[in-house]
C-alpha positions as CSV (number, residue, x, y, z in Angstrom):
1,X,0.0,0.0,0.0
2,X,2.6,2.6,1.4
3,X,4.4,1.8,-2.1
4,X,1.6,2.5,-4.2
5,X,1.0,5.6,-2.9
6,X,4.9,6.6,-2.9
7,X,4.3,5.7,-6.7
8,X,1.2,7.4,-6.9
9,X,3.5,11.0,-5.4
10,X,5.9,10.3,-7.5
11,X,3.8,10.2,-10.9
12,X,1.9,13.6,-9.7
13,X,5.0,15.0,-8.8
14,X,6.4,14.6,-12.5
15,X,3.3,15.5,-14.5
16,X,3.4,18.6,-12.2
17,X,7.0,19.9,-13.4
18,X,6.7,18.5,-16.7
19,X,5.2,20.1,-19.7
20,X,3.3,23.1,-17.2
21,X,3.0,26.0,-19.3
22,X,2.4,29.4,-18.0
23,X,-0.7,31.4,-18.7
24,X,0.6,33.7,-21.3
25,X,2.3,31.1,-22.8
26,X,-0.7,28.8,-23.3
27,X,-2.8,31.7,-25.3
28,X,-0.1,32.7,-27.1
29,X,0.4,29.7,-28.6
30,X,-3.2,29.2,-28.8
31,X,-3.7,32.5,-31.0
32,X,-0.5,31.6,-33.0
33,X,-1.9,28.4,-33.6
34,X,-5.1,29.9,-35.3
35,X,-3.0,33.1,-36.6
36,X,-0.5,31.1,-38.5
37,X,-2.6,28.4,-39.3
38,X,-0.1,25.9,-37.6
39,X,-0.8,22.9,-35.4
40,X,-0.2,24.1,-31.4
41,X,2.4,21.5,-31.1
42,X,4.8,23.2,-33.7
43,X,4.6,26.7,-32.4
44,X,8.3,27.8,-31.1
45,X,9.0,30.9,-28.7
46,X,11.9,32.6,-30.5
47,X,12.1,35.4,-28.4
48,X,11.0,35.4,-25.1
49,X,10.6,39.1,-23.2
50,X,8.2,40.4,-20.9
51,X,5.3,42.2,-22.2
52,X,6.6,40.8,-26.3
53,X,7.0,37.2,-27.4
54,X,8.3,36.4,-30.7
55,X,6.9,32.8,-32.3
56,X,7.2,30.5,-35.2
57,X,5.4,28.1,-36.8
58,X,5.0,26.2,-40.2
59,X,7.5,28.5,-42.0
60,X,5.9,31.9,-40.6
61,X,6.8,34.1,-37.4
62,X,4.6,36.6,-35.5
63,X,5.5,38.8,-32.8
64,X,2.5,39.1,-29.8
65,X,3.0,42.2,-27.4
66,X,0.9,42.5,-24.3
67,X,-1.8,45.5,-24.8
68,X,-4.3,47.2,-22.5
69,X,-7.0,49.0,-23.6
70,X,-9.8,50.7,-21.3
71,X,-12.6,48.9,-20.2
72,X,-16.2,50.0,-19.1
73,X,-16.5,51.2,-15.4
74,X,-12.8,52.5,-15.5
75,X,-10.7,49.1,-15.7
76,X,-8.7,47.9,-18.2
77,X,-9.1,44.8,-20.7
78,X,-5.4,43.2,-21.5
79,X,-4.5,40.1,-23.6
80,X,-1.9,39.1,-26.2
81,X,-2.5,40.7,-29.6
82,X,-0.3,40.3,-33.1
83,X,1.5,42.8,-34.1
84,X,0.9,43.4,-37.9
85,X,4.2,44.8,-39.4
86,X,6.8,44.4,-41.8
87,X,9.0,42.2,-39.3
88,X,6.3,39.5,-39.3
89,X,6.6,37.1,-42.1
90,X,2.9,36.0,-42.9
């Protein structure tokens, strides 16, 4: 018993520390999926910064930058938009 739950930690443990993806990362790559018409699982983060993430996919890159615009009742809606320049390759 003690040995199947020892197992049973250790299994958690790994799925835990393995594969987690933050937040931001997720719905980046979930937009870049659907914005460069590229399956999730081939979407790389070429450049990695704070509020700007650089990605490829398929042949193509796109660069996301974190934007907040105001929101009714004074707050502010933020998410990950594509920037639509010259420097992306679509």
């Amino acid at each position: 018993m003690l040995r199947r739950v020892v197992y049973i930690a250790v299994i958690a443990a790994l799925g835990w520390g393995c594969g987690h993806e933050s937040a931001a990362t997720q719905q980046i790559r979930s937009a870049a999926s659907v914005d460069l018409a590229c399956d999730a699982s081939m979407i790389e983060f070429v450049d990695d910064q704070p509020m700007r993430k650089r990605v490829s996919g398929c042949g193509r890159t796109l660069t996301y930058m974190y934007k907040c615009n105001a929101a009714a009742g004074g707050g502010q809606s933020c998410r990950w938009k594509p920037v639509r320049d010259d420097s992306n390759k679509l």
